[in-house]
FIDREN-46883 format. One record per residue (C-alpha): residue in one letter; z, y, x. Coordinates in steps of 0.05 Angstrom, whole numbers, plus 5000, padded with zeros to 4 digits. Layout:
aZYX...
END
This chain:
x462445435331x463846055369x468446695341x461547045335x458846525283x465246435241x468747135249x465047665196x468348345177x461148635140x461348155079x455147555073x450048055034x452547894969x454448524938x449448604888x449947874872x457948004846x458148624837x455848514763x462148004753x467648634792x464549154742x465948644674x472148534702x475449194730x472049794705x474250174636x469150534602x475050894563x477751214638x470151334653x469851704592x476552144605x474852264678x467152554650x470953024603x474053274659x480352804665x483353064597x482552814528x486252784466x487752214415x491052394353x497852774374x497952464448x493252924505x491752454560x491452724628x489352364691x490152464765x483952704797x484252094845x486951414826x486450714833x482650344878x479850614939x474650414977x479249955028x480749524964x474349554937x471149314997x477348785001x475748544931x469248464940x468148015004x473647614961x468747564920x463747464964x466546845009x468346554942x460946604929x458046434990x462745795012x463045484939x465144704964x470144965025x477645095017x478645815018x485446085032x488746855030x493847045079x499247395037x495747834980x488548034982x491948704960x499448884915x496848794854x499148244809x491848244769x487748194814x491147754860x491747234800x483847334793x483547034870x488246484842x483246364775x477046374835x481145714862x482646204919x489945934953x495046344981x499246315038x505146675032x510046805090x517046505106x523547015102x521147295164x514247425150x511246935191x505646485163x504545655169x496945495179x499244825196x494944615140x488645015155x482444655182x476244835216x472144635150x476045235114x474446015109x481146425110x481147205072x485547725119x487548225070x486748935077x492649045106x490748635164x495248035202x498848015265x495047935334x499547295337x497247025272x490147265276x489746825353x492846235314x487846265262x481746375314x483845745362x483445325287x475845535290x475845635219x471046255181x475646825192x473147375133x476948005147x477448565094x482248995142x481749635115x477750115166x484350725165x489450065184x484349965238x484850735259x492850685253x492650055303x487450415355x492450915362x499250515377x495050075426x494050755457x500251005460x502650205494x497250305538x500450945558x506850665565x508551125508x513750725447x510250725378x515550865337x512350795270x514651115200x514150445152x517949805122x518849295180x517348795115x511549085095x505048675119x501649285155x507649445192x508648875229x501248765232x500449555265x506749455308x503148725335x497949175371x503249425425x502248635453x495948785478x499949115537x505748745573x509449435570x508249515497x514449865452x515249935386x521350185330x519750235260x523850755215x523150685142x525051435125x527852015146x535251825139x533551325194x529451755236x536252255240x539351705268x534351595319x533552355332x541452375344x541551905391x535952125429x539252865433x545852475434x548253005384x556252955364x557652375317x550651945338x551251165340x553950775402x548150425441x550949695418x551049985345x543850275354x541249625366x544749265309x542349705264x534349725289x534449055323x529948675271x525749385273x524049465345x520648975394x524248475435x528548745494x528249425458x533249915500x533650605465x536250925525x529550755559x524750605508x526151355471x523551675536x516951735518x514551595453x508451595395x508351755321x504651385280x505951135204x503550495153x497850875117x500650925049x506751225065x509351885036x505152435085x509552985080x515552445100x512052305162x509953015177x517553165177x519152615220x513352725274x517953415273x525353265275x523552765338x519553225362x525253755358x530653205372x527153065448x525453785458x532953895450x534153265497x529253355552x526154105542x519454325541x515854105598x518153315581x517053445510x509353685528x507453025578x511552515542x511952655454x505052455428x504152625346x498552355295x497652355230x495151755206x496051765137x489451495104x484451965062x485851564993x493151605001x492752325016x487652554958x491952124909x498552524941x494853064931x492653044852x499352904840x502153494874x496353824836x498253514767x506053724777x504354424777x504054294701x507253684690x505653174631x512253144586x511352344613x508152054672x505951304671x504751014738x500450384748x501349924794x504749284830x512449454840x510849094923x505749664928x507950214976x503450724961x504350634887x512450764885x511351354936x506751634872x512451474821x517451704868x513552504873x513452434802x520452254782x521753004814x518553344762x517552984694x520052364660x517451824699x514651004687x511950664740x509450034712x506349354747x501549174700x498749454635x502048854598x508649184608x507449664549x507449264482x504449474435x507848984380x515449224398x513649884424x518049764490x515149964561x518249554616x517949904680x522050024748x526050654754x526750704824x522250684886x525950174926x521349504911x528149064900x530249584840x530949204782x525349244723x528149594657x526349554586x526050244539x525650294465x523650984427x521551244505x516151714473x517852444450x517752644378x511252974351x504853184402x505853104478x502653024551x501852394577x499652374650x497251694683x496151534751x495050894787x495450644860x490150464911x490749754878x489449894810x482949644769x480550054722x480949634669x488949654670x489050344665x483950344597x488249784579x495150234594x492650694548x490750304493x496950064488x501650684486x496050974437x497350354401x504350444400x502851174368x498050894317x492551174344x485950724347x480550844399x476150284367x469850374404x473950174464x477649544435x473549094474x475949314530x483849054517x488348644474x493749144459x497848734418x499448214463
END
């Protein structure tokens, strides 16, 4: 079979066929009901506010369902998921339930399809794969289903443009992260290809310093210790910082790589002047539109912040602890995996109190105020519906307050 016949990216035409099965399993009638009363409601002493955006957006939906889909369509092959269809425990145990198998990657985030055959259909996740692991997967010949989200795909257009350029893409993400190393893959496609990877501004300074080779900056030997595992092979600053492109992993924090697109901008200005600056410092944002509108309604939200924000959503899930992490600067703050981390029967919320993924999860007792109070919810781009609703329930649980047309929709006490 040729790439055309076992390579699809549009789904099989099964939509309507699972879409019945996606609804009974992620959708909440009890968030469909808040967001109609214009995304405020109150139960007994506790006034429930939501984000105007949250939860999934249409790069996971469209992910879930050709999960769904291939499932549907291949029922007798082996079907396997690079990595996670998206960072979301829930759903990701639903591809596990579907018989679904995952391949996870080694310490350094490569993948073995030693196993893979022609006979099987592989899911590439919405964050997309490497170029190196997407050829290794196309010479096995098997059905290659790819739920890339389209704004990765926008991301990646523009760093093979700036390595076609002979620009660097030096690229505001986590090296770990899948999308990352999957965006900085697409500087291969040209033998003079670049790329550094900065995961925030503290790093970028460093870069910046260097490049302006401000007092106090970082020796050349120490610049490459510190960004060696970040940057591609035979990375050499004092070259490779000549010219350079912005870009960022979509769901990072967009005012975070605003800044940065501006301090390097600034630090080669300040290196080079303004002529160099002009022909050789390109800028993007490349943010996504569902990362930015769910940014945005909590910017929005903070103007009056909730006396407590919850925060849904898987503690690997970038643009879910960039949500918690705008939070935590205005109001007491839980970002919480799944809705099953706040029980109902002991009245503890388990959640993680700090944005780095690694951060240990906590348990809190007595974590809700005394008498009536705001409780603002959010979720990231992974988040079902249903654990939202089911979020809910639970804390209203907690406050002995029963919703019971909605029961069905949870099993608070457990």
């Amino acid at each position: 079979m040729t790439i055309e016949q076992t390579y699809f990216r549009k789904g099989f035409g099964l939509k309507s066929e699972v879409q019945p099965l996606i609804d009974a399993e992620y959708q909440s009638a009890l968030v469909e009901q808040i967001r109609a009363e214009g995304y405020r409601k109150t139960f007994g002493d506790v006034t429930v506010r939501l984000a105007e955006e949250f939860g999934f957006c249409y790069g996971v939906d469209r992910a879930v369902d050709y999960a769904y889909e291939t499932r549907a369509k291949f029922p007798d092959k082996r079907v396997y998921l690079v990595g996670e269809i998206i960072h979301n425990p829930h759903v990701n145990k639903r591809m596990t339930d579907m018989e679904i198998e995952f391949i996870h990657p080694d310490d350094d985030g490569n993948f073995d399809f030693s196993h893979v055959t022609k006979d099987d259909a592989v899911l590439i996740p919405a964050f997309g794969v490497t170029m190196a692991a997407f050829e290794e997967l196309k010479k096995i010949g098997c059905v290659l289903v790819d739920t890339t989200c389209g704004s990765v795909l926008l991301v990646w257009k523009r760093v093979e443009s700036y390595a076609k350029d002979g620009f660097t893409a030096l690229i505001h993400g986590k090296y770990t992260h899948e999308e990352s190393r999957a965006t900085a893959s697409q500087v291969n496609k040209h033998p003079q290809g670049k790329y550094l990877i900065v995961r925030d501004m503290d790093e970028a300074m460093v870069v910046c310093d260097y490049i302006a080779k401000r007092p106090g900056h970082i020796s050349r030997e120490d610049f490459l210790l510190r960004f060696g595992m970040k940057a591609s092979p035979g990375f050499d600053p004092d070259r490779d910082l000549e010219r350079m492109g912005v870009a960022n992993q979509t769901t990072m924090l967009a005012n975070e790589s605003m800044a940065i697109g501006a301090k390097l901008r600034e630090a080669v200005f300040e290196a080079h002047g303004a002529e160099h600056t002009e022909e050789n410092f390109r800028s993007f944002g490349t943010i996504c539109s569902a990362t930015q509108e769910r940014q945005d309604a909590v910017v929005k939200m903070m103007e009056t912040p909730p006396d407590i924000m919850v925060v849904i959503g898987g503690y690997n899930s970038s643009n879910t602890n960039n949500l918690a992490h705008m939070c935590r600067q205005h109001t007491r703050t839980f970002h919480v995996e799944d809705s099953i981390c706040v029980d109902a029967n002991t009245g503890t919320i388990r959640h993680k109190p700090e944005i780095d993924v690694h951060a240990p999860e906590v348990a809190e007792e007595d974590w809700m105020p005394e008498g009536p109070f705001e409780l603002g919810i959010t979720a990231g781009a992974s988040t079902p519906n249903n654990k939202i609703g089911d979020a809910l329930l639970r804390v209203l649980a907690i406050r002995g307050v029963s919703v019971p047309e909605m029961d069905r929709e949870a099993a608070p006490t457990s």
